[in-house]
C-alpha positions in Angstrom: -47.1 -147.4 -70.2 -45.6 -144.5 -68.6 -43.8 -145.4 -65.5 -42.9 -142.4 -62.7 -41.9 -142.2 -59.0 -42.2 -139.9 -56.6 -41.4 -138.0 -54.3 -37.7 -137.2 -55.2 -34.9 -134.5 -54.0 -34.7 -131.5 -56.7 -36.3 -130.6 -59.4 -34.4 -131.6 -62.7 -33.3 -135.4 -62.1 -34.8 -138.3 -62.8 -38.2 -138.4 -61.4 -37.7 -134.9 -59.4 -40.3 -132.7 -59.4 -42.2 -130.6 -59.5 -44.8 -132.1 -58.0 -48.5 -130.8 -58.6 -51.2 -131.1 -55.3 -53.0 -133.9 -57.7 -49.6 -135.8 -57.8 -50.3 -136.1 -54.1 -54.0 -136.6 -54.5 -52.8 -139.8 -56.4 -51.0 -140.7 -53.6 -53.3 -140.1 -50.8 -55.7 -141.7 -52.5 -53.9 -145.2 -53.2 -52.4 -145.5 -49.7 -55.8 -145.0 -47.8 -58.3 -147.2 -50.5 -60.4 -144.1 -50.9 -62.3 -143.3 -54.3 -61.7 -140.7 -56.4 -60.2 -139.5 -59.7 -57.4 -141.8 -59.7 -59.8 -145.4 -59.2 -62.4 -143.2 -61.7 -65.6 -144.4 -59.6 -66.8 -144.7 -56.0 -67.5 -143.2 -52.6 -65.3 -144.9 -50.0 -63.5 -141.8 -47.7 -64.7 -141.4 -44.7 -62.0 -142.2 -41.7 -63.3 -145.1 -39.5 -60.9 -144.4 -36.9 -61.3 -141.1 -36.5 -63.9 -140.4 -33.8 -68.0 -139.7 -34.5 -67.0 -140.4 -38.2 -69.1 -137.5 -39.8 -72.5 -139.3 -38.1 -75.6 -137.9 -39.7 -78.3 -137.8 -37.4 -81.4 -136.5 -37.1 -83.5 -135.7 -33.3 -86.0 -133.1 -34.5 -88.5 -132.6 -37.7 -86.3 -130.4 -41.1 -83.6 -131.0 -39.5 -80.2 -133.2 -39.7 -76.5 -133.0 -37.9 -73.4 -134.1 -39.4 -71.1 -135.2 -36.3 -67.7 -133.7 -36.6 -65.1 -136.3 -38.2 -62.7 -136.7 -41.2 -62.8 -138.2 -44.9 -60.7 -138.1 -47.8 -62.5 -136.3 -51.2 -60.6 -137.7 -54.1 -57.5 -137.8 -52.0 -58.0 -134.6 -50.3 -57.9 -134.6 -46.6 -61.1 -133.1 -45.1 -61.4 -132.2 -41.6 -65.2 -131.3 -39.8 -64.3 -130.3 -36.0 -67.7 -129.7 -34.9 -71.3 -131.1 -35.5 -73.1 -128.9 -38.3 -77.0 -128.9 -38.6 -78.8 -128.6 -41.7 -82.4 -127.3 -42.0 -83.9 -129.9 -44.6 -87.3 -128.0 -46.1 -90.5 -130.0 -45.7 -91.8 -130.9 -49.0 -95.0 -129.8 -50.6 -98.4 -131.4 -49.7 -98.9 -134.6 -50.4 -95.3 -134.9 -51.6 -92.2 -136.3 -50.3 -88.6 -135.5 -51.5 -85.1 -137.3 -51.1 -82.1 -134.8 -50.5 -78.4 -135.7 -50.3 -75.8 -134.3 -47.7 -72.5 -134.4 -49.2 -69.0 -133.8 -49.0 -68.5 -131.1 -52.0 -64.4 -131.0 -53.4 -64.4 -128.0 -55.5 -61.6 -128.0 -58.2 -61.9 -124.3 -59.3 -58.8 -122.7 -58.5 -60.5 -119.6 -57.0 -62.8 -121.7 -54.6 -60.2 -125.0 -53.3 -62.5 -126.2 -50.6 -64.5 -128.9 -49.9 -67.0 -128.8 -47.4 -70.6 -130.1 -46.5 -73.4 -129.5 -49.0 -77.3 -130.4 -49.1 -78.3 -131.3 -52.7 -82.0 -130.8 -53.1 -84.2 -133.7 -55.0 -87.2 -133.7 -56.9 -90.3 -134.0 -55.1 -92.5 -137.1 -55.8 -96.2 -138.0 -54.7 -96.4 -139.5 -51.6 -95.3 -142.5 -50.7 -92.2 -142.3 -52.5 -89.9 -143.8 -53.1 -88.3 -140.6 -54.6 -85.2 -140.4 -56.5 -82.0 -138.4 -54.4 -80.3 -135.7 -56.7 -77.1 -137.3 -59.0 -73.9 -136.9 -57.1 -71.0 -135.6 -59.4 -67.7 -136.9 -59.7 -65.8 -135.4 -62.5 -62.6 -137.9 -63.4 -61.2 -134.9 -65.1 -61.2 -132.8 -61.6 -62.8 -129.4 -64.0 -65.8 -129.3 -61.3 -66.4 -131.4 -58.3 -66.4 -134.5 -56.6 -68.9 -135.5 -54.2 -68.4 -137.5 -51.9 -71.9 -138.7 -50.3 -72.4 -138.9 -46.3 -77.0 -139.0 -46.2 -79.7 -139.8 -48.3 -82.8 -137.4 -46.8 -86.1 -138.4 -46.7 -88.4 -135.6 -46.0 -92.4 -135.5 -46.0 -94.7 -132.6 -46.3 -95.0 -132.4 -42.4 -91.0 -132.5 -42.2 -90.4 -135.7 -41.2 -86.8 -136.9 -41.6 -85.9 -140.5 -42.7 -81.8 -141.4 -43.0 -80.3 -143.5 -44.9 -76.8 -143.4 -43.5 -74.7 -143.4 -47.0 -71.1 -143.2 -45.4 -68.3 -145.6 -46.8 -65.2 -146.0 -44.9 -61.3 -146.3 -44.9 -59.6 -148.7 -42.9 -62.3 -151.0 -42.5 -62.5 -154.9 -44.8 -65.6 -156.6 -44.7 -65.6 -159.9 -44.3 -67.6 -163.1 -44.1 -68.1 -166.0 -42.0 -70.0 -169.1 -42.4 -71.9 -170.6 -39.4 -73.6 -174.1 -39.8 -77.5 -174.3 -38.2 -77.4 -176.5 -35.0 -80.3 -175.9 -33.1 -83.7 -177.3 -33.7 -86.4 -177.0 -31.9 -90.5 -176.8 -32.2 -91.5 -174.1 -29.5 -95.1 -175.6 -29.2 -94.8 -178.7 -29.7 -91.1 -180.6 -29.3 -91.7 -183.7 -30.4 -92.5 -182.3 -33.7 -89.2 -180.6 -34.0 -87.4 -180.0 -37.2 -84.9 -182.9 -39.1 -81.5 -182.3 -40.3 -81.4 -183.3 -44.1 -78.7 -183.3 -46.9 -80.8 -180.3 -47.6 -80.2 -178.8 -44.2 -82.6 -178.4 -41.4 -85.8 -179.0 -43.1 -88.5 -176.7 -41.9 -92.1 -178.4 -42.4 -95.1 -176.6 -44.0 -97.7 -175.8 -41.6 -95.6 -176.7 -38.7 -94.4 -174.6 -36.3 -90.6 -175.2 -36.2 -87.6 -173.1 -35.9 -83.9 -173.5 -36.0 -80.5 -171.4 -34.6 -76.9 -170.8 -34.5 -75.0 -169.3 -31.5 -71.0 -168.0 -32.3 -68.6 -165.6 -31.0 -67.7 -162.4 -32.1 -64.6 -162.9 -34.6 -61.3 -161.7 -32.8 -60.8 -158.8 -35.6 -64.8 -158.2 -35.3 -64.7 -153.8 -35.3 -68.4 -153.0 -36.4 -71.9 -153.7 -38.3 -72.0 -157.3 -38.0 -75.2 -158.8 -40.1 -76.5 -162.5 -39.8 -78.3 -163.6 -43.3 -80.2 -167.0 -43.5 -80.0 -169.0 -46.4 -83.1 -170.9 -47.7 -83.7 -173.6 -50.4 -87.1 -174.4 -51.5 -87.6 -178.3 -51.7 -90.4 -178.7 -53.5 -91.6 -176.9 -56.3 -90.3 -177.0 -59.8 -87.4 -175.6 -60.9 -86.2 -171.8 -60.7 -88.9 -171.3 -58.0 -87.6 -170.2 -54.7 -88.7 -168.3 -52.0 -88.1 -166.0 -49.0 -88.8 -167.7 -45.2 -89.2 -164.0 -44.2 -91.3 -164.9 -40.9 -90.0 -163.9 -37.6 -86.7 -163.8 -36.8 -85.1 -163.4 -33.4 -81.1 -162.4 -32.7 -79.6 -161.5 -29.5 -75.9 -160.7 -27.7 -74.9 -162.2 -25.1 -72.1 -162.0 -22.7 -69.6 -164.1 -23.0 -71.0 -167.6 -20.3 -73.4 -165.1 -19.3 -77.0 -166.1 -21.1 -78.6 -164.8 -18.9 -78.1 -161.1 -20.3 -79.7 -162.4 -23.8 -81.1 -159.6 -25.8 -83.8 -159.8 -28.1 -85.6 -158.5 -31.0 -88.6 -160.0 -33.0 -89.3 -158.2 -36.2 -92.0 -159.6 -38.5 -90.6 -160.4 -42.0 -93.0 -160.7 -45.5 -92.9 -164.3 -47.3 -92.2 -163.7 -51.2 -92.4 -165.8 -54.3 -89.5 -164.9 -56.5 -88.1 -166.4 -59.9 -84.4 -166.1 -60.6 -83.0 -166.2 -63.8 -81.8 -169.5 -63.7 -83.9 -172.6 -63.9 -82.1 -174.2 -61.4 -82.5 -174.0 -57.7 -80.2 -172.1 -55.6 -79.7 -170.6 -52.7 -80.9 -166.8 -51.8 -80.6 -165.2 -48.9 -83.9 -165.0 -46.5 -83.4 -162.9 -43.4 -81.6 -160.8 -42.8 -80.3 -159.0 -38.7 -78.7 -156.1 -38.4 -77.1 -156.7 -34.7 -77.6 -153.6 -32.5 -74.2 -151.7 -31.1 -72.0 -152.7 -28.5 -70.9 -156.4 -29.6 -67.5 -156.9 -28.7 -64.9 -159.4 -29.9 -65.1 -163.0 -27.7 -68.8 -161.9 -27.1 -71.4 -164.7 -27.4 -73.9 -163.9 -30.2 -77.1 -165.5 -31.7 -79.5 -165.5 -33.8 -83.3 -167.8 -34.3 -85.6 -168.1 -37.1 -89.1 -169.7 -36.9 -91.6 -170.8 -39.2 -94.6 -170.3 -37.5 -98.1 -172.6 -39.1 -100.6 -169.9 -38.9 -98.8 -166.9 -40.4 -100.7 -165.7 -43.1 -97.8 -164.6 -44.9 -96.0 -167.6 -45.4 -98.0 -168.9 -48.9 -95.4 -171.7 -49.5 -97.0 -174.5 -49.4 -94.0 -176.9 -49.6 -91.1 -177.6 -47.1 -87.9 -175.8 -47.0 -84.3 -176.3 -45.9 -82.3 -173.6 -43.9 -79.0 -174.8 -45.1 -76.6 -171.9 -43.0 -76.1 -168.7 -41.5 -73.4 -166.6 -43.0 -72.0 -163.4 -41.0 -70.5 -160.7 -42.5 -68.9 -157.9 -40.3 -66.3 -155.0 -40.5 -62.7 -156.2 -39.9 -59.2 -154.1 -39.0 
């Protein structure tokens, strides 16, 4: 195992230099977490902290913006001062087609740049899903590395779908576990859900829901999601299920419920069979919260099992046995 330092006064002693620009690649790269050469895989760079954080967004048909921001490309610093728009071609009729906007590090010696780039996919019959174009990210730094900020969905008309690709520096993601407290039966309360050694059992063909209220965590920075965990009770062995009915998650301020906010989003009930033949527990729902949660903030979310929903197929009783957070930390 070869064993070096750096950096060092001189040229000829010890550890010395010279130093090459990938030297300090190496370095970049291991004090800031980002991916690259050195790690051999990934696409963690862009700088959290740094404002708009290379945003892409989209307000208008063929077309997308990349907000200005910074990453670091295989432990190159990259620097974007200004948004820059991209026009995204419609795709053929009856097509659809998944581009990528990237961050391109170009090794050549003649070029030594790195800037943004749209890679163009293959188009697919409509609906997709299609397949984005391969990023490259040569461990041997003879090409490129790409470092990916958008997937692009475009349809024949032009119509833009995002799906915001960005992986950050400076961020840890962490996770909380929250324990279901409330139960309640919104038409009828006597017939509210039972806590079980199961957890809250959830009855079928009754409507019942249960909920969990916290606070945002003290080192609580961004993208906070709430997933529900389920356990079928009845069937046999190695089949579970998704509760995907409605869900309902709101913020509120802190001893103010009064400004609760929100959102009911239907959710489809699927039979699925895991590898194992023994139960388990898989996560049901799943809420995104919406911006603007601050830590000591008052958040919650519901879940309901409603009796008439045609969706729900199970025809046995099921246990909501937590909530479990998981958020972006300092």
């Amino acid at each position: 195992m070869t064993q070096t330092s750096r950096p060092w006064a001189g040229r000829t002693i010890g550890d010395a230099g010279p130093y090459t620009h990938e030297n300090w690649w190496d370095v970049w790269q291991a004090m800031q977490g980002g991916s690259g050469a050195l790690a051999g895989v990934g696409n963690i760079g862009v700088f959290y902290s740094i404002p708009n954080r290379l945003a892409p967004t989209s307000v208008a048909n063929n077309s997308v913006t990349i907000a200005s921001g910074a990453a670091l490309v295989d432990g190159l610093f990259y620097d974007n001062t200004a948004p820059v728009t991209f026009s995204i071609p419609s795709a053929t009729a009856g097509n659809e087609r998944d581009d990528r906007i990237v961050i391109r590090k170009i090794f050549s010696g003649v070029v030594q740049t790195a800037r943004l780039l749209l890679l163009t996919g293959s188009e697919v019959a409509s609906p997709g899903p299609g397949t984005p174009p391969a990023l490259t990210q040569d461990v041997a730094r003879a090409t490129y590395w790409d470092l990916p900020l958008a997937r692009i969905n475009v349809t024949d008309g032009g119509v833009i779908t995002i799906t915001d690709e960005r992986e950050y520096i400076g961020l840890v993601q962490k996770s909380v576990q929250v324990d279901v407290h409330g139960l309640y039966n919104y038409i009828t309360p006597a017939n509210s859900p039972e806590m079980t050694l199961g957890g809250v059992r959830l009855l079928d063909g009754v409507n019942q829901g249960v909920s969990g209220e916290w606070l945002v965590p003290d080192d609580y920075i961004s993208d906070l999601v709430c997933d529900v965990f389920v356990l079928n009770g009845g069937n046999a062995p190695g089949d579970m299920w998704y509760i995907q009915q409605q869900y309902s998650y709101g913020i509120m301020a802190v001893d103010n419920w009064s400004t609760h906010v929100a959102t009911i989003a239907a959710r489809q009930v699927s039979a699925i069979t895991p590898p194992s033949a023994t139960y388990g527990i898989i996560p049901a729902c799943r809420a995104t919260f919406p911006v603007g949660l601050v830590p000591g903030m008052w958040a919650g979310m519901t879940l309901e099992r409603k009796a008439a929903d045609i969706l729900d197929t199970s025809t046995t009783d099921l246990y909501i046995t937590w909530f479990m957070l998981t958020y972006n930390s300092g």
